[in-house]
C-alpha positions in Angstrom: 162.2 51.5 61.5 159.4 50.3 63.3 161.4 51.5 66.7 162.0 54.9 65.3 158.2 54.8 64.7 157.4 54.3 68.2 159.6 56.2 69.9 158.3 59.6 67.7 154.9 58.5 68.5 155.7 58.4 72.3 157.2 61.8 72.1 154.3 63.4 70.4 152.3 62.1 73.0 154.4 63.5 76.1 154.4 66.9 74.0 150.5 66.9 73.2 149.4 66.1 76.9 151.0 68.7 79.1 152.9 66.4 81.3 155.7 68.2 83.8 158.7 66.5 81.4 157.3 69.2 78.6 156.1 72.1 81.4 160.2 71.6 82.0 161.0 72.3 78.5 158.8 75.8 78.3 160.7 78.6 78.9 160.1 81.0 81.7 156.6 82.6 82.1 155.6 85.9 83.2 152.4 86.1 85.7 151.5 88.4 88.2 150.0 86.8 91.3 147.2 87.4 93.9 146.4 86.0 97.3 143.6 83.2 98.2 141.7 85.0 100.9 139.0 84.0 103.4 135.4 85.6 103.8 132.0 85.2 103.6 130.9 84.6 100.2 127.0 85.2 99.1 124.8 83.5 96.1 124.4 87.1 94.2 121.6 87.5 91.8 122.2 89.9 88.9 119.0 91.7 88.1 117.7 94.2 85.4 116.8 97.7 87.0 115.7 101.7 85.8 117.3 104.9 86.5 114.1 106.7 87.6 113.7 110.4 88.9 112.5 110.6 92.4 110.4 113.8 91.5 108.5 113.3 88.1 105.1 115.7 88.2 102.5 116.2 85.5 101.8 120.2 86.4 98.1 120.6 86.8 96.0 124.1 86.3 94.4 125.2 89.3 92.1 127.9 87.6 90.5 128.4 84.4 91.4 131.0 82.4 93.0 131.4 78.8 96.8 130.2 79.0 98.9 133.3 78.2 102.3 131.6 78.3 103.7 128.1 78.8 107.4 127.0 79.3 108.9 125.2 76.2 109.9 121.1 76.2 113.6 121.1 77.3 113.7 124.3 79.5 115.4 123.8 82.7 113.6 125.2 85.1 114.6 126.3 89.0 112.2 125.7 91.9 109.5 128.6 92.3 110.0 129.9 88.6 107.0 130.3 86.7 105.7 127.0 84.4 102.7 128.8 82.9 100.7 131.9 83.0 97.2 132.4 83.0 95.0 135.5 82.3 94.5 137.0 85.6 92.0 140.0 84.3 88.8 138.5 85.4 90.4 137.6 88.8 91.5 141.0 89.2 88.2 142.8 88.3 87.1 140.1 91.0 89.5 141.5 93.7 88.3 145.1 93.3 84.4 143.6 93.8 85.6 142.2 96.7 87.8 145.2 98.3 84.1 147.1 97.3 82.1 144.5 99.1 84.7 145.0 102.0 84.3 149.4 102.4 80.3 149.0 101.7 80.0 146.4 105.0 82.4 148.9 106.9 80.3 151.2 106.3 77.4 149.7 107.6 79.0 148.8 110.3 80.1 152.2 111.6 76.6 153.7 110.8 75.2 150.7 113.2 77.9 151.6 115.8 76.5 155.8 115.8 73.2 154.6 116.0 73.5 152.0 118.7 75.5 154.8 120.9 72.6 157.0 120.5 69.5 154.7 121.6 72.0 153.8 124.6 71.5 157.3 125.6 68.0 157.7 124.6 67.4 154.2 126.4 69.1 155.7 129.8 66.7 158.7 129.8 63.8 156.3 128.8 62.9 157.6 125.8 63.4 154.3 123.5 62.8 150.9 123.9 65.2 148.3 124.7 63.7 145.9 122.1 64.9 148.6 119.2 68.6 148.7 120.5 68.3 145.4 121.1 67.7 145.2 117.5 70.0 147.3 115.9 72.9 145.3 118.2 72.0 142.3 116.4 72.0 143.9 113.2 75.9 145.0 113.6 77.0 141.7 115.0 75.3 139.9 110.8 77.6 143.1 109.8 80.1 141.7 111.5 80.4 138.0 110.2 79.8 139.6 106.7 82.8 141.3 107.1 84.7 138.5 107.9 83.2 136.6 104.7 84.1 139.3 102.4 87.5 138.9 103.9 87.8 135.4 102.9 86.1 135.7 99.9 88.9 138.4 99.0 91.9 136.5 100.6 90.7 133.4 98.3 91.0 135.7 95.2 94.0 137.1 96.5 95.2 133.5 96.3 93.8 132.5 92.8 96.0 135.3 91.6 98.6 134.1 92.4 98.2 130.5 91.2 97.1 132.0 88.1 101.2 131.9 87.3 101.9 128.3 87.8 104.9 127.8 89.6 107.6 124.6 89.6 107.2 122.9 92.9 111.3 121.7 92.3 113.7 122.1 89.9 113.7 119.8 86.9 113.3 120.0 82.9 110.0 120.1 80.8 109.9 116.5 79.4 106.3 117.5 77.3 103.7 119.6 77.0 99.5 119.0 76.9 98.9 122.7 76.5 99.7 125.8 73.9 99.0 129.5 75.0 96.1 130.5 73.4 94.3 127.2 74.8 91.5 127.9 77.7 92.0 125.8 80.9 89.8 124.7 83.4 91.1 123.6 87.1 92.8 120.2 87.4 93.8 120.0 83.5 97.0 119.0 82.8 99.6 121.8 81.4 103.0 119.7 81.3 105.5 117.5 82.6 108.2 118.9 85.2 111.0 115.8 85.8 113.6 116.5 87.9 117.1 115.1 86.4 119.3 115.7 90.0 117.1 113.4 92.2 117.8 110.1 91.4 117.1 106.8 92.1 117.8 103.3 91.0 113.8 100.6 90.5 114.6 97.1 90.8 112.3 94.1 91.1 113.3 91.0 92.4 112.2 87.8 94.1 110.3 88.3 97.4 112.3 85.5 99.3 115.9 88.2 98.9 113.9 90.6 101.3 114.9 88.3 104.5 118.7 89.0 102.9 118.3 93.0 102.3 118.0 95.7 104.2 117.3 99.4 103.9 121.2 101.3 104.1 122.9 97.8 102.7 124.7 98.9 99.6 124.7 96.9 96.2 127.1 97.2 93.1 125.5 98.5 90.4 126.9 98.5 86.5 125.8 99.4 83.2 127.4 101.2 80.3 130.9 100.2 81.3 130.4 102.6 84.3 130.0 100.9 88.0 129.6 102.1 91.0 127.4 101.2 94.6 124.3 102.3 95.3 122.7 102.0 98.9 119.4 100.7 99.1 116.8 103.5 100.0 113.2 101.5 100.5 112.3 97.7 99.9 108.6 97.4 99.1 107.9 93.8 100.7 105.0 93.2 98.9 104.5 91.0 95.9 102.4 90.2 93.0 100.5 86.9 93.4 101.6 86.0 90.0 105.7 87.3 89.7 106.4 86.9 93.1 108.3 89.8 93.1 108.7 92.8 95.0 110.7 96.2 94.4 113.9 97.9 95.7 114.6 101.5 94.9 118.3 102.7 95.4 119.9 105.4 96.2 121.5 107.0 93.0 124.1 109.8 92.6 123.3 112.0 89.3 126.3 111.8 86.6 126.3 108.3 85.8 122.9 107.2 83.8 120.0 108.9 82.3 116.5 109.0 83.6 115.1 105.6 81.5 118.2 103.8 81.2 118.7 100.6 82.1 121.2 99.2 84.8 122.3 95.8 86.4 122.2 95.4 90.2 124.0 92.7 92.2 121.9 91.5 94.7 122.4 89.1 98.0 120.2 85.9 97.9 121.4 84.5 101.2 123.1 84.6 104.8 126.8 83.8 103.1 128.8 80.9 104.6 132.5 81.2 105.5 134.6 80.1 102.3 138.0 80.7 100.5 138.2 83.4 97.8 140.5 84.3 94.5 139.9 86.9 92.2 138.2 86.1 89.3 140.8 86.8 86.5 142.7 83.6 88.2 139.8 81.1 87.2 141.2 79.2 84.2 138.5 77.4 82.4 140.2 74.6 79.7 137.9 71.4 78.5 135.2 71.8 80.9 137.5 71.7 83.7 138.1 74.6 86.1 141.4 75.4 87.8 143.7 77.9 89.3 147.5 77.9 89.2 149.7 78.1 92.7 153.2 78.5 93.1 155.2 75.9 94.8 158.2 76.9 97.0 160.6 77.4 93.9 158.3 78.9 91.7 156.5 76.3 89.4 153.2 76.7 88.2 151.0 74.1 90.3 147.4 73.3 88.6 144.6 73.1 91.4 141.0 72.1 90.4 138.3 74.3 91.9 134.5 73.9 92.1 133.4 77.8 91.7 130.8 79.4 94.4 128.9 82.0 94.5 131.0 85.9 93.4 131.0 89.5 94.9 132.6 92.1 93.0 135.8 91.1 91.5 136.2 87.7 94.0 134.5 84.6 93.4 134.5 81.8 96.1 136.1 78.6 94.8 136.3 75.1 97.3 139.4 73.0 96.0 143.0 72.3 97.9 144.0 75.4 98.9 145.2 77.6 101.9 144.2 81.1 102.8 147.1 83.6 102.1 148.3 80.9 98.9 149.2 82.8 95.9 147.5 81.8 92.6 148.0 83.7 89.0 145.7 86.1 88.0 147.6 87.2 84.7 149.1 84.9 82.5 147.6 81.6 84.0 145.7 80.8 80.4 148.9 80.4 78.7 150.7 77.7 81.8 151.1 74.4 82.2 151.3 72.4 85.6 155.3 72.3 86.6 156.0 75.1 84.5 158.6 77.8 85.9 157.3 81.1 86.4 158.4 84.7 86.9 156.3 87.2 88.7 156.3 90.9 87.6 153.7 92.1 89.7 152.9 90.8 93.1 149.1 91.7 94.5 150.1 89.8 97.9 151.5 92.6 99.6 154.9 91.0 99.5 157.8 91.6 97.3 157.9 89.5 93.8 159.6 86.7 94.4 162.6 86.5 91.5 163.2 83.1 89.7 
């Protein structure tokens, strides 16, 4: 009895610790493998950023007058269409002064021109004096510049006319407003919010050592919402707060994928990169605080490899442990294997044709 009692205890043990005499006894597992590749591989910092709009105006009035209309919150709005509308009846009485102003001195002007032809030919029979048509030359030349005042004088009412219908400077929505119609406004008070929703970009601040590892053009991977895509980098500011130490990347970013406000996580280089082998991440197995990816050996049993994990880009992670570029580890179904145990591949990411058991 007592043998009978050691010999189950042994077996439990053998079963319980993984060893190859029980990998032997699992049946066949399906995996689909990948290849170990070589590359660069790059500490990445993974930092919180803001969809912003590149174009977000607060619409000023730029004469006074009593607001007649003023584009409701939501509107989309196309660039040049009106944004508000201010009464224009004073400034139109004003043009018609100034169209007066402009006849009266033209008038003047051509009375001064009769009379200066006539004292020329008085003054070339001798019967003036030169000091009159001097005079009355000098006289149409003031005529002359007051005419060109009362010109400008009527080309700057011309011009408040027309900003007396404020106008959007670029296409965008009406996020709010400050003013109702009704209201009176003075110059340089604000009317509403014009944001443009098509102009993107991507505000990111991050630690002022990474700009020696950025450049403007490099392009990052960007995520957030289950949605990914890249985003090049459009401007690095590289100046930083005394206290954060941080400066601020704006990216480049395509409209259709995140609203104006939300918020986003951007994958950012934090050195040179050093030559290194790479797997995919899915074939990381992590079990009991150790980490490990699975190999094949020549007839197709599961091999366990430790690996000390590096720094990741995308969907590879740099690993240093005993492995060969172009070696194929598991990527699906490694979390269920044991080391010896005989595999079957279903799908080969290697390029070559799945090997059969």
């Amino acid at each position: 009895m007592k043998t009978t009692g050691i010999v189950i205890a042994v077996l439990l043990a053998s079963l319980l610790s993984g060893t190859p005499a029980r990998a032997a006894e699992l049946p066949e597992a399906i995996v689909e493998v990948a290849t170990v590749s070589q590359g660069r591989s790059t500490a990445m910092l993974r930092l919180p950023g803001t969809v912003l709009s590149m174009r977000d105006a607060r619409i000023s009035a730029e004469v006074g007058g009593r607001l007649v209309w003023v584009a409701e919150v939501g509107e989309e709005i196309a660039e040049g269409e009106p944004l508000a509308v201010i009464d224009d009846h004073l400034l139109k009485l004003q043009l018609r002064n100034d169209w007066a102003e402009i006849e009266r001195i033209k008038a003047d002007i051509d009375y001064n021109q009769r009379q200066i032809a006539r004292l020329k030919r008085l003054a070339e029979q001798d019967n003036t004096s030169r000091s009159g048509l001097d005079e009355m030359e000098s006289r149409l030349q003031m005529l002359e510049q007051q005419l060109r005042i009362a010109e400008v004088n009527r080309d700057r009412t011309v011009y408040d006319l027309g900003r007396a219908r404020v106008r959007a400077p670029f296409a965008g929505v009406i996020v709010s407003r400050e003013t109702a119609a009704g209201e009176y406004t003075e110059p340089g008070d604000p009317l509403l919010r014009l944001v443009d929703t098509r102009t993107l970009e991507i505000s990111v601040n991050a630690p002022l050592r990474t700009a020696r590892y950025n450049a403007p053009g490099s392009v990052l991977q960007v995520e957030g919402d289950g949605q990914q895509m890249e985003a090049e980098i459009r401007a690095i500011v590289p100046v930083g707060d005394s206290r954060s130490r941080m400066l601020e990347l704006r990216l480049t970013l395509e409209p259709g994928y995140w609203y104006i406000g939300e918020a986003v996580t951007v994958e950012l280089p934090d050195g040179t990169g050093e030559t290194s082998l790479e797997v995919p991440r899915d074939a990381l197995v992590l079990r009991d605080s150790e980490v490990f990816v699975y190999t094949l050996s020549p007839d197709n049993k599961a091999v366990k490899i430790p690996v000390v994990p590096g720094a990741g880009n995308n969907g590879a992670i740099a690993v240093h442990g005993k492995l060969e570029p172009g070696a194929p580890v598991v990527v699906r179904g490694a979390e269920r294997l044991h080391d010896g145990q005989s595999v079957r591949i279903i799908q080969d990411r290697t390029g070559a044709s799945p090997v059969a058991s």
